[in-house]
N, C-alpha and C positions, 0 to 999 in steps of 0.2 A: 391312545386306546381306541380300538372300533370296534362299533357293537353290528353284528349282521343279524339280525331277529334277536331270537335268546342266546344266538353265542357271541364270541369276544375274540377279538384278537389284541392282547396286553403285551406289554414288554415285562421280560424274564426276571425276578426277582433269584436274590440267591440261595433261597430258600428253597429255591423249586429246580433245584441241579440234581439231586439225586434220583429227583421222577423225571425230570430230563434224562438222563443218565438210562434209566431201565428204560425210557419211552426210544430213544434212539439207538438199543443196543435190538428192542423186540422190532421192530421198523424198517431197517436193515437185514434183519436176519428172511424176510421177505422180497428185497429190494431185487434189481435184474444185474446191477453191480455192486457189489459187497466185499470186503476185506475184512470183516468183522473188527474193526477197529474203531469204530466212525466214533462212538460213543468215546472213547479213550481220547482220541482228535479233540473233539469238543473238548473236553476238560485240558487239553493243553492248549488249546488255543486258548483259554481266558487266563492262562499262567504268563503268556506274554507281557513283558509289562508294556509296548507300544502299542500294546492292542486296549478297545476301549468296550469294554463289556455290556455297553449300557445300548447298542443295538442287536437285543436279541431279542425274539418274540414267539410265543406259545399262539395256539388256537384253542380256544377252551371252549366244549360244548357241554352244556350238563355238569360245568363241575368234572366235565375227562377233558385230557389232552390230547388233541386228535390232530398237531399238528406244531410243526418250529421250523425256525427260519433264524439266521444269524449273518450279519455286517461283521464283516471282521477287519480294522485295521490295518493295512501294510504299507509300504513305500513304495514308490517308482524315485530313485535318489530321494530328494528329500521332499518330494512331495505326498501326502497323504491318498490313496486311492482306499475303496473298499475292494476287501474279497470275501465273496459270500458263499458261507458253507458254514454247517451244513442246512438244505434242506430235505424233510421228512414228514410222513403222511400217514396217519393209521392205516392199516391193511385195509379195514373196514370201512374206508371214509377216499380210499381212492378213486378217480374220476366223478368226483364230486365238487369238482373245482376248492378245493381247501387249499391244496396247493399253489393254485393261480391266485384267491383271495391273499394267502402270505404272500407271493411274491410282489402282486402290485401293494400289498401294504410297506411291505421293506423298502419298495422302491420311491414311495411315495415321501416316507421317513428319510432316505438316502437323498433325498431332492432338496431336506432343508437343510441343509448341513452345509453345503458351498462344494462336497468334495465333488469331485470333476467325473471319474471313472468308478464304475464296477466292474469288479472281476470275479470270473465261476471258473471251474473246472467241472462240464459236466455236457451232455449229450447236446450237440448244437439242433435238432429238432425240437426235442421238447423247448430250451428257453429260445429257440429263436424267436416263439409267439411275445416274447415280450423285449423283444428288441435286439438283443443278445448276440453278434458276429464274430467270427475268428477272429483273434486280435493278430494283429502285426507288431505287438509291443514286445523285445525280446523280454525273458524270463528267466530265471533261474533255475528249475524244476526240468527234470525228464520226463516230458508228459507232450502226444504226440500235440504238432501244432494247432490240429483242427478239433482239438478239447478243450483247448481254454479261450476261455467267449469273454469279451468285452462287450458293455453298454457306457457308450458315453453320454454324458450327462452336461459337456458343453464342448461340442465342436470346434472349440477354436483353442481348447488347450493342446498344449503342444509337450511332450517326456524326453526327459534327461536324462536318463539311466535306466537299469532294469527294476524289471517289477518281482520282488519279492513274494513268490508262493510259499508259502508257510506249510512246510513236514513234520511229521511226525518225527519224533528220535526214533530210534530200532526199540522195538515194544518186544517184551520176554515176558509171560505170562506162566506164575508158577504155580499148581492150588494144591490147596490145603488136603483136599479129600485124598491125594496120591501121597503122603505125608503123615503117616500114621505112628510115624519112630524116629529115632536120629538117624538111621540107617536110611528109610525111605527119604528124608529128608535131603541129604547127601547124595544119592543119586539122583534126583530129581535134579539137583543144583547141576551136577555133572554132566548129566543130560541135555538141559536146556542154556547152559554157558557154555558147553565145550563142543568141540568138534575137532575126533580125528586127532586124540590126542596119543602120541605116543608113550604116554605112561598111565599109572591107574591114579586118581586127584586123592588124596587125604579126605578123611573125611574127621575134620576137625576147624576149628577159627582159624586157625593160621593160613590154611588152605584154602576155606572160604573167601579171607580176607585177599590171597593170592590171584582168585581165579574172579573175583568181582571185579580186582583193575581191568579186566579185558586183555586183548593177544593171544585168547586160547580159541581162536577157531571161528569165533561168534561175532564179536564187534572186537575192534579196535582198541589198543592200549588207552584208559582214560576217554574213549570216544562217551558224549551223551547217552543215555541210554532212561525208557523209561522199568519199570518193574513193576507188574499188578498181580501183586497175591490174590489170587481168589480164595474165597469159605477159608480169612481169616482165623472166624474166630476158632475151625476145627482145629488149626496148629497152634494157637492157645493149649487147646486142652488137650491134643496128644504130644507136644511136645515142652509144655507146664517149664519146670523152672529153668530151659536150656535157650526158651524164647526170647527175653532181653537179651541175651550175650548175642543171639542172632540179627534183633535188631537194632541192634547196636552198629554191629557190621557194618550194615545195609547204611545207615543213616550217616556214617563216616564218610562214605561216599561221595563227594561233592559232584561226581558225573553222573549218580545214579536216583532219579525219582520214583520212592517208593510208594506206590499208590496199596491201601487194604480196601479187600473188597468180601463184604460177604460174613 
């Protein structure tokens, strides 16, 4: 923990995911790069199970969250590296150095640890100030080469294999507000799973259950995939006693991660 006057920079309890969650989805929604997913990111990156949850870190002013930063876990073969993402800044609080105070705190935490490398994907100007060079270390990920910046943290390590950047699944985002009936319900499904389908999809479980394996246009037979209902609890209450049989479905799934939201 560091205290800077009255404010704090702590490490992330799990208590404090859901205000994480709404703090990185409003943050982004600002940002000069966004895919409006960042916030979805985060919560799978801590589903990992070789990933170690316990470097992440808020900036608390006042009692608000005006700031996070997160070490993530990955491999170069079998050696441990970090990659860090995401970071994020109040609208309010940018150019205010909050940003640079998390990153040298991350880094400073990153130093006792023994791991050797960090790794970003992110604008080689801004983290260059804190050490941050194209890396030469091949990778996994389609992302151009002069994006993903390395900080070494002992010179004389030397990598065996590739470094593991951690993706999203394919995110499918369905809400509830559009979902007023079994009907609306049903073409929403058909809509956002399919594509370019030469027939018209049933709109019934069997159907549902058909077109959730994948192969219809969207993602890949059984391919991972995550799922985020949004305003939940609206398709509770307009579509009342037809809802368990739905999530039922869904939860059958073993490709498919249903996140409720709202």
């Amino acid at each position: 923990m560091a205290k800077v006057g009255e404010n704090m920079i702590r490490q992330v309890i799990e208590q404090d995911y859901p205000v994480i969650y709404d703090f990185i989805k409003k943050a982004f929604q600002t940002a000069k790069v966004s895919d409006g997913t960042e916030q979805d990111f985060l919560d799978y990156l801590r589903t990992i199970p070789e990933n170690d949850n316990q470097y992440e870190y808020i900036y608390v002013l006042n009692h608000q969250m005006i700031g996070h930063v997160k070490l993530n876990i990955t491999f170069i073969g079998k050696d441990k590296v970090f990659l860090l993402a995401p970071l994020a800044v109040h609208e309010d609080y940018r150019h205010q150095t909050i940003g640079t105070q998390l990153m040298q705190y991350a880094l400073q935490q990153a130093k006792k640890t023994g791991i050797d490398s960090i790794f970003l994907v992110g604008d080689p100007n801004y983290y260059g100030r804190f050490g941050f060079y194209p890396t030469k270390q091949a990778y996994n990920a389609k992302i151009d080469n002069q994006f993903v910046l390395e900080l070494s943290l002992n010179k004389n390590k030397q990598y065996h294999g590739i470094l593991n950047i951690y993706e999203m699944p394919k995110t499918i985002v369905i809400d509830g507000k559009k979902m007023q009936s079994k009907e609306d319900f049903y073409q929403e499904i058909e809509k956002k799973f399919t594509k370019n389908l030469l027939f018209k999809m049933g709109h019934n479980l069997d159907a549902l259950e058909d077109i959730l394996d994948g192969g219809y246009g969207v993602y890949a037979y059984h391919e991972p995939i995550i799922v985020i209902w949004e305003n939940f609890t609206l398709s509770l209450k307009y579509l009342k006693n037809e809802m368990q049989d739905i999530i039922d479905v869904f939860q059958a799934k073993n490709h498919i991660q249903l996140k409720k939201k709202g």
